[in-house]
C-alpha positions as CSV (number, residue, x, y, z in Angstrom):
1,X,-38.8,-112.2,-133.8
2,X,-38.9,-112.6,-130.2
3,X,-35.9,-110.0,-129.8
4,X,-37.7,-107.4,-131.7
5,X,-40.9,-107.7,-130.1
6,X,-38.8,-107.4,-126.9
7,X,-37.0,-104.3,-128.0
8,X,-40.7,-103.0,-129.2
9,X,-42.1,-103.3,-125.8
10,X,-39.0,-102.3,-124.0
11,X,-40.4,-99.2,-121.9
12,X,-37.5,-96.8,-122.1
13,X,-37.9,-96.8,-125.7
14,X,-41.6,-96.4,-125.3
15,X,-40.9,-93.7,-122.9
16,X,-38.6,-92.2,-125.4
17,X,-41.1,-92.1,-128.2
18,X,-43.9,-90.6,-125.5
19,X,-41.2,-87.5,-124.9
20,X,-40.4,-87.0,-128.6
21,X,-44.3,-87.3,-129.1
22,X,-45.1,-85.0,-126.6
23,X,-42.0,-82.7,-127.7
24,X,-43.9,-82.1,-131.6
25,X,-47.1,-81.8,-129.9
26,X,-46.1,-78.9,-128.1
27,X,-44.1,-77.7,-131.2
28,X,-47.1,-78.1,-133.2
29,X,-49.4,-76.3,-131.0
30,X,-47.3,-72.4,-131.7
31,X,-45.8,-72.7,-127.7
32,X,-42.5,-72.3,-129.4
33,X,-43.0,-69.4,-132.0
34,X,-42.5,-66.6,-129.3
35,X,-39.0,-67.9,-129.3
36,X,-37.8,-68.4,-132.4
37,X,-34.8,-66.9,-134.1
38,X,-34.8,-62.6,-134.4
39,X,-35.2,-62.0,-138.2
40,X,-35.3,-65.6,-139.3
41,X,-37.2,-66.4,-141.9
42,X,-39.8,-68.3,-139.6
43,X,-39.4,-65.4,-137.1
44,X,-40.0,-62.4,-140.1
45,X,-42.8,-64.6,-141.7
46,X,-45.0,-64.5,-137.9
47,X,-43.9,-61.2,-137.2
48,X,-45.4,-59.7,-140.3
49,X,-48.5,-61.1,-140.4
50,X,-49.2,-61.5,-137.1
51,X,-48.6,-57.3,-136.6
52,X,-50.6,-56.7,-140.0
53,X,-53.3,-58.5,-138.8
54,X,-53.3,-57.3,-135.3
55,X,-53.0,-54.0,-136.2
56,X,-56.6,-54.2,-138.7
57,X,-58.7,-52.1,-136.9
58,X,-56.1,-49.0,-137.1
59,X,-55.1,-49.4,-140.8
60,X,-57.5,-51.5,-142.9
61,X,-55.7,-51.5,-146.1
62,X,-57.7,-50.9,-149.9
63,X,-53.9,-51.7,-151.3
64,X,-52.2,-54.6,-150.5
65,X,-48.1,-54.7,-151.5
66,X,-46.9,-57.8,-151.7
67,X,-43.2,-59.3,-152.8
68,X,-39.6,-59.8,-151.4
69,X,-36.9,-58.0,-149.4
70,X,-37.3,-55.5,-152.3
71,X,-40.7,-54.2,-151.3
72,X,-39.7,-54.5,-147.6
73,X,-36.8,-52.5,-147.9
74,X,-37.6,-50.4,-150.9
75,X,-41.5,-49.2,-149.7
76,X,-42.1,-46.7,-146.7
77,X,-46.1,-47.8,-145.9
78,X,-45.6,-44.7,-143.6
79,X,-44.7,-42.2,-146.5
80,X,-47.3,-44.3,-149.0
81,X,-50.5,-43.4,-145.8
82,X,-49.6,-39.8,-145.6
83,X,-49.5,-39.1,-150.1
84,X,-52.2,-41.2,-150.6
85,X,-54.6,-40.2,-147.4
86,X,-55.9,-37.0,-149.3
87,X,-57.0,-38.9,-151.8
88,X,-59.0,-41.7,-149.5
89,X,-56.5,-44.9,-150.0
90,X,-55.0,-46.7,-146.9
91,X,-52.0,-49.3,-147.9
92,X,-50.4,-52.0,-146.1
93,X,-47.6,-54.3,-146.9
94,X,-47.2,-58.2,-146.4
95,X,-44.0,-58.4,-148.2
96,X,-41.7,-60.6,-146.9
97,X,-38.1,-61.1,-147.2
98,X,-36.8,-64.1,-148.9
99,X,-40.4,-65.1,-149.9
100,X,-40.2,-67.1,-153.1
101,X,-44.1,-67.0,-155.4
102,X,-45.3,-70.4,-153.3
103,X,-44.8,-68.6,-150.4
104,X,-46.8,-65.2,-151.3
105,X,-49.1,-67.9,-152.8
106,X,-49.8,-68.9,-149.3
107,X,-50.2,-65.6,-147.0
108,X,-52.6,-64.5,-149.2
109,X,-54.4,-67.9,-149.4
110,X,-54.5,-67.8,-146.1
111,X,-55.0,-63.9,-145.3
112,X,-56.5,-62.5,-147.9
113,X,-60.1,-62.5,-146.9
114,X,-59.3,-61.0,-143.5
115,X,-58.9,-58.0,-145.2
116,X,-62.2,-57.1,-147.0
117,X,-61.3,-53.7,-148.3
118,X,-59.0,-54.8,-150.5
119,X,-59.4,-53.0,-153.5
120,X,-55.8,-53.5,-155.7
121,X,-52.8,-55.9,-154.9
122,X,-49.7,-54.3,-156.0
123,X,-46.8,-57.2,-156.6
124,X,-43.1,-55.6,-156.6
125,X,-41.4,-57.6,-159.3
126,X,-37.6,-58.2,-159.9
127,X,-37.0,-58.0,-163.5
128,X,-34.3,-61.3,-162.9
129,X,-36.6,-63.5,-160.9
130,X,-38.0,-65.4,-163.8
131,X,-34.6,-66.4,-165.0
132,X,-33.4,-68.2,-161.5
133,X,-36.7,-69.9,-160.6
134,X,-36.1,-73.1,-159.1
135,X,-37.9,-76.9,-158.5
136,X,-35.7,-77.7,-155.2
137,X,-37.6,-76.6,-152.0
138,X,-34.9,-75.1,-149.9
139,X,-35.0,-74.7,-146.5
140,X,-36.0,-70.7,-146.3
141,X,-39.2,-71.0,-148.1
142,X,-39.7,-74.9,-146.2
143,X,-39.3,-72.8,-143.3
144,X,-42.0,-70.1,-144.1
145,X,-44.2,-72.4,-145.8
146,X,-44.7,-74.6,-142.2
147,X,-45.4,-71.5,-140.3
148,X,-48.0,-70.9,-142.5
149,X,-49.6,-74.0,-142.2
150,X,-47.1,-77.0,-143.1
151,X,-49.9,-80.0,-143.5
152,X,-51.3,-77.2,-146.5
153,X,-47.8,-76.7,-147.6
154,X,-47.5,-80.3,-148.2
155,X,-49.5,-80.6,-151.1
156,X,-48.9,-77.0,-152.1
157,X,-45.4,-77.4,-153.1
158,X,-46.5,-80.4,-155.3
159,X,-48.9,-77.8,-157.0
160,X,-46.2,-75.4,-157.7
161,X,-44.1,-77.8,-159.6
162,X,-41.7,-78.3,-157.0
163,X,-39.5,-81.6,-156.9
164,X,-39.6,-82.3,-153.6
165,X,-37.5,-85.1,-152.2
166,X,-38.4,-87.0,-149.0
167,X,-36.5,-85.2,-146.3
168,X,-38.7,-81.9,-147.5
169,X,-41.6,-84.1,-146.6
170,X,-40.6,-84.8,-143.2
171,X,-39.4,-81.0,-142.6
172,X,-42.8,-79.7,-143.6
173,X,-45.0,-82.1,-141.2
174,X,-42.8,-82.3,-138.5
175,X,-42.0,-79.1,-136.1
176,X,-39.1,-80.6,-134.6
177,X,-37.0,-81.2,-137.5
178,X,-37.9,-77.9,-138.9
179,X,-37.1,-76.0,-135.9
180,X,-33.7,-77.8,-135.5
181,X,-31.5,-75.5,-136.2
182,X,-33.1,-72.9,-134.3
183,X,-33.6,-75.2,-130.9
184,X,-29.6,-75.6,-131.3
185,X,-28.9,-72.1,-131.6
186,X,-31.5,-71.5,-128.8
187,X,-29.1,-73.9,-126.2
188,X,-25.8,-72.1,-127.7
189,X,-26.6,-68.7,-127.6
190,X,-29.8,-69.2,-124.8
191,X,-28.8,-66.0,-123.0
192,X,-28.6,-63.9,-125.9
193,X,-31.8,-65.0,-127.2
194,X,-33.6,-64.3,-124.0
195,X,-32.1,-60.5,-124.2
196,X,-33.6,-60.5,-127.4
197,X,-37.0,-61.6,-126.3
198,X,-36.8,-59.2,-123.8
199,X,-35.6,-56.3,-126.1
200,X,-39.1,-57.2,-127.9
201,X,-41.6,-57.4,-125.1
202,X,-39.6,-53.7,-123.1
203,X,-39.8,-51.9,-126.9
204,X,-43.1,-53.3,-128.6
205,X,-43.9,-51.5,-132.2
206,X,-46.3,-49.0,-131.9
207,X,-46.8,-48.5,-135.6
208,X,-49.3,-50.2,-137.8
209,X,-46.9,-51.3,-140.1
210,X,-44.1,-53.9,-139.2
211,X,-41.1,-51.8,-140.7
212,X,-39.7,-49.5,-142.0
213,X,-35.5,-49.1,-143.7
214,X,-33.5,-47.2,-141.7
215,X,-29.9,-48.1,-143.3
216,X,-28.4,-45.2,-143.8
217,X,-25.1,-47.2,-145.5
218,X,-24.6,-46.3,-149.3
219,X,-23.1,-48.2,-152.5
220,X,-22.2,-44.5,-153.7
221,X,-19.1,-43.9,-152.4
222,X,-17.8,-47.4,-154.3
223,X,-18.7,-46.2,-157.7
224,X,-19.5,-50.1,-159.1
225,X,-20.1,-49.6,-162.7
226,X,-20.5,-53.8,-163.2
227,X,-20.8,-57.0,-161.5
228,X,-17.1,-58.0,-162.3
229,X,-16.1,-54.5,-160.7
230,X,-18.7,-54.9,-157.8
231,X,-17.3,-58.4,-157.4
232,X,-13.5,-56.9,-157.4
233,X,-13.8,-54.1,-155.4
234,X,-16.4,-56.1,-152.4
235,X,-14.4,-58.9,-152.1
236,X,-13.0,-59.9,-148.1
237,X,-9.5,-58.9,-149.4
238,X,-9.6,-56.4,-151.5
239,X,-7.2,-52.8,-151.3
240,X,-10.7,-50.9,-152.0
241,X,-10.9,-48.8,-148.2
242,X,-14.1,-48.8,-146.9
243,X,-15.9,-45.5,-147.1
244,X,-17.2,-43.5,-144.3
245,X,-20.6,-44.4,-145.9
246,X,-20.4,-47.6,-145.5
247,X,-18.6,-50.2,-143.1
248,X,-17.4,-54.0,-143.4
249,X,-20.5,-55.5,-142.9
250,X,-22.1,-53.2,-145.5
251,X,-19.6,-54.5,-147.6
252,X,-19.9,-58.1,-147.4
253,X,-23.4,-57.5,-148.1
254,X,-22.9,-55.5,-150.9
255,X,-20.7,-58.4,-152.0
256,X,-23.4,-60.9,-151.9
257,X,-26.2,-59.6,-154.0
258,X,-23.3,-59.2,-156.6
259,X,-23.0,-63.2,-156.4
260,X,-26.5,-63.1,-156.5
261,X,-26.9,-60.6,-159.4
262,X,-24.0,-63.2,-160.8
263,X,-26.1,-66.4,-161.2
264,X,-29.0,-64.5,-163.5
265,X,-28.5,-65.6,-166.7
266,X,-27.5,-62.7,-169.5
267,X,-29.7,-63.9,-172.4
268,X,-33.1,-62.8,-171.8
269,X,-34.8,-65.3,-174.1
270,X,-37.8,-67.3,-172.8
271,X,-36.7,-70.6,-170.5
272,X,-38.3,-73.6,-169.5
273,X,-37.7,-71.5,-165.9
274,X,-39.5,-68.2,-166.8
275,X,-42.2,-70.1,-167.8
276,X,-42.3,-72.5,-164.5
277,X,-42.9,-69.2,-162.8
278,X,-45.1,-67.7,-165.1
279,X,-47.2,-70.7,-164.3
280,X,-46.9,-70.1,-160.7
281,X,-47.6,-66.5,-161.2
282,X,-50.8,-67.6,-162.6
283,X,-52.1,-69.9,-159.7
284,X,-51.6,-66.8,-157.2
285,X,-52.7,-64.3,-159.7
286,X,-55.8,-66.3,-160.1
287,X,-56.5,-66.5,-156.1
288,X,-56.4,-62.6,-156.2
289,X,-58.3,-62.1,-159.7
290,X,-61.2,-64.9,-158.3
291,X,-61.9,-62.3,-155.3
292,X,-61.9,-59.7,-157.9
293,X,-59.2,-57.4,-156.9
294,X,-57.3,-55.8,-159.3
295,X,-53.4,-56.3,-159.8
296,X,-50.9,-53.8,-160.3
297,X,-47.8,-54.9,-161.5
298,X,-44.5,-52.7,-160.4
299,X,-41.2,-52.9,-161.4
300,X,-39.0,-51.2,-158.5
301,X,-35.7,-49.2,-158.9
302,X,-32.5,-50.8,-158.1
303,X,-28.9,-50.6,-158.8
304,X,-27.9,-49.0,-162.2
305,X,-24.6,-51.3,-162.1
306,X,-27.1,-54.1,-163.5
307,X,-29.4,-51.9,-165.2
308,X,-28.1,-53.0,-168.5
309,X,-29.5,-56.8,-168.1
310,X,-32.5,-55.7,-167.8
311,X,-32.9,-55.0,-171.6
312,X,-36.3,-54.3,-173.7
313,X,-35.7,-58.3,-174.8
314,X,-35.9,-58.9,-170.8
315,X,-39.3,-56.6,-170.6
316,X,-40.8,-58.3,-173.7
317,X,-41.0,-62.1,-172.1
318,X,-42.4,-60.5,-168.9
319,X,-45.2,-58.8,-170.8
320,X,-45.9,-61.2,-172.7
321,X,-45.7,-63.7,-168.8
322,X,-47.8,-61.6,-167.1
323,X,-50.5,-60.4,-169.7
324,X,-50.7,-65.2,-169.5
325,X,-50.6,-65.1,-165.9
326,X,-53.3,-62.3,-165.4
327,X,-56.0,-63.7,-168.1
328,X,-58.3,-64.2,-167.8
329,X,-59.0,-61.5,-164.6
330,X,-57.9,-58.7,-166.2
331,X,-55.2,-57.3,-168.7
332,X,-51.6,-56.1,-167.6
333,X,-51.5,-53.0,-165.5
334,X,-47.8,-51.9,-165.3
335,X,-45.4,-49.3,-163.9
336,X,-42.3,-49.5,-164.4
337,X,-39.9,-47.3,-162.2
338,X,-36.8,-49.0,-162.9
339,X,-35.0,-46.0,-164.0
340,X,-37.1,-43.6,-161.4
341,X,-34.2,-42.5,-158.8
342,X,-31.7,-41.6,-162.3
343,X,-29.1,-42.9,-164.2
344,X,-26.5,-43.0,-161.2
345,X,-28.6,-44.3,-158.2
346,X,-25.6,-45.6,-155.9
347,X,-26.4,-43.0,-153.5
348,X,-29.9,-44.6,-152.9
349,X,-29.1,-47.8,-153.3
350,X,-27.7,-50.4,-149.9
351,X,-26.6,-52.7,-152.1
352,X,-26.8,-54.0,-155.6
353,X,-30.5,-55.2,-155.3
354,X,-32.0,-53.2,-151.8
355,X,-32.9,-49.3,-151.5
356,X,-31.0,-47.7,-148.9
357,X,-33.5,-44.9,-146.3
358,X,-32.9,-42.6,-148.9
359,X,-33.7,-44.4,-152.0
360,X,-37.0,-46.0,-149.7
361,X,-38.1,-42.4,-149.3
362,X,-37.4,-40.9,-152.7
363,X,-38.9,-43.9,-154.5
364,X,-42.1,-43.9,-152.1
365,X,-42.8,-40.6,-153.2
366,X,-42.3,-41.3,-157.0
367,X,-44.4,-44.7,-156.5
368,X,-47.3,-42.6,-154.5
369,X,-47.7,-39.9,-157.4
370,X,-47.8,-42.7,-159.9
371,X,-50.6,-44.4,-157.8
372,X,-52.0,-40.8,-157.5
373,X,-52.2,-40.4,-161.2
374,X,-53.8,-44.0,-161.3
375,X,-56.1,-44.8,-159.3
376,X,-57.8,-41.4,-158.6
377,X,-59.9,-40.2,-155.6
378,X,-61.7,-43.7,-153.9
């Protein structure tokens, strides 16, 4: 006993534990988040909302889009502003990339009523989703989740039927394990991450909307007809030569959302997994319907090489999800533009799930006429 009271008092452990204390205290307090990671998911999380919010006074949006990569990539808030302008809308978008249903859960939780105009959400949908919803909190969303307030996100993930085991715990309340990584690739790479900083600060966005796609890569020129082909023909070795459209990179990533696409189970019947994110729909569809704004549901083109798996069985269990999750608020309000850039969309599409600048163009246009046709004059 008297060796451990010893080692207790011993002052350069206490003067450890002082530094690591002071260490999360700073964490804690934000001094860090200028720093972070370019286009990590902690990094894209603060950018958005931070530049949505900052940028209130010059677009105040009555639509709100929220969702995944697939809205970020796939919607031009520019292109949606100038269609909808004559007829008295203003949009904005907090999708974010990556962002599972807890964590658009939580930006509107916690930025919702900062934006008093809002009239209609629309949430961009992926017709798959359902099908690979999981109960392990992995390290993405853990990472967005603690930007956005990690003592909330504690109990949060417990309400969205996560199984979280003890190490998620310890990720969520403390800054300095979940900005490991990042404070190790800050001390590897510390000159290229200043340059990066500085790239920021020299060329600040002017716009009132974070982003906007400018890949100009296409799937076209591969011709993928089906995941085995995509999966063939993308692959690090295959004889397939990389288009002028395209490059190595562009390929890899092509590759990827095939071995995405891969994992999403073929028989659209109803799992115990469609309906743990029905459920979850319903807690963040009820946050929006409580403030009594109105939910538009959209389904969003993407690559007609998976088309097929999104069958009329597939539709059916999210009609029947979402007309559950929406109740009782309001009933489903739908549009589904799926097949809106044609049968043989490779030349819009960057890869198998994201709209290339073209397809982000083409399908903005189709989306703001069907909003047109909608909602009317304000």
């Amino acid at each position: 006993m008297k060796e451990l009271k010893s080692f207790l008092l011993d002052k350069r452990l206490i003067f450890a534990l002082v530094i690591l204390l002071f260490v999360e205290v700073l964490l804690q307090s934000g001094i860090y988040k200028p720093m972070l990671k370019k286009n990590s998911y902690a990094s894209n999380v603060n950018r958005v909302t931070d530049h949505v919010l900052k940028n209130r006074d010059v677009l105040n949006p009555d639509i709100l889009i929220v969702g995944t990569s697939v809205a970020f990539e796939g919607i031009s808030v520019r292109i949606l502003n100038e269609e909808l302008k004559a007829k008295g809308w203003k949009a904005q978008s907090i999708a974010i990339r990556g962002s599972e249903l807890v964590v658009q859960h939580r930006i509107l939780e916690k930025y919702l009523d900062q934006f008093p105009n809002v009239k209609y959400v629309l949430h961009i949908l992926e017709p798959g989703m359902a099908w690979v919803d999981r109960t392990e909190a992995i390290d993405p969303t853990l990472a967005m989740l603690s930007e956005l307030g990690n003592f909330r996100a504690i109990p949060l993930i417990g309400e969205f039927e996560y199984e979280p085991k003890p190490n998620n715990y310890f990720f969520l309340a403390l800054k300095s394990i979940a900005y490991r990584k990042d404070l190790a690739d800050l001390f590897i790479n510390f000159n290229e991450r200043l340059k990066a900083i500085a790239r920021k600060n020299k060329n600040p966005n002017l716009n009132p909307w974070d982003y906007e796609n400018d890949n100009i890569e296409s799937m076209g020129p591969y011709h993928i007809t089906s995941l085995e082909n995509c999966l063939e023909i993308t692959k690090f070795d295959s004889s397939f030569p990389i288009p002028a459209e395209s490059n190595f990179d562009h390929r890899r990533m092509i590759h990827e959302t095939c071995g995405v696409a891969s994992t999403v189970p073929k028989d659209p019947k109803d799992t115990e997994d469609t309906k743990r994110y029905f459920r979850r729909l319903k807690k963040m569809y009820s946050l929006i319907g409580e403030r009594k704004i109105h939910i538009i549901d959209i389904f969003a083109p993407y690559s007609t090489a998976i088309r097929e798996f999104n069958s009329k069985e597939r539709m059916l269990v999210w009609e029947k999800g979402l007309t559950e999750a929406l109740s009782p608020y309001q009933t489903l309000d739908q549009i589904d533009l799926q097949d809106s850039l044609g049968t043989d969309n490779g030349e819009y599409c960057f890869d198998l799930i994201h709209l290339n600048k073209a397809g982000m163009e083409k399908f903005t246009y189709i989306l703001s006429n069907a909003l047109e046709n909608r909602l009317g004059t304000k």
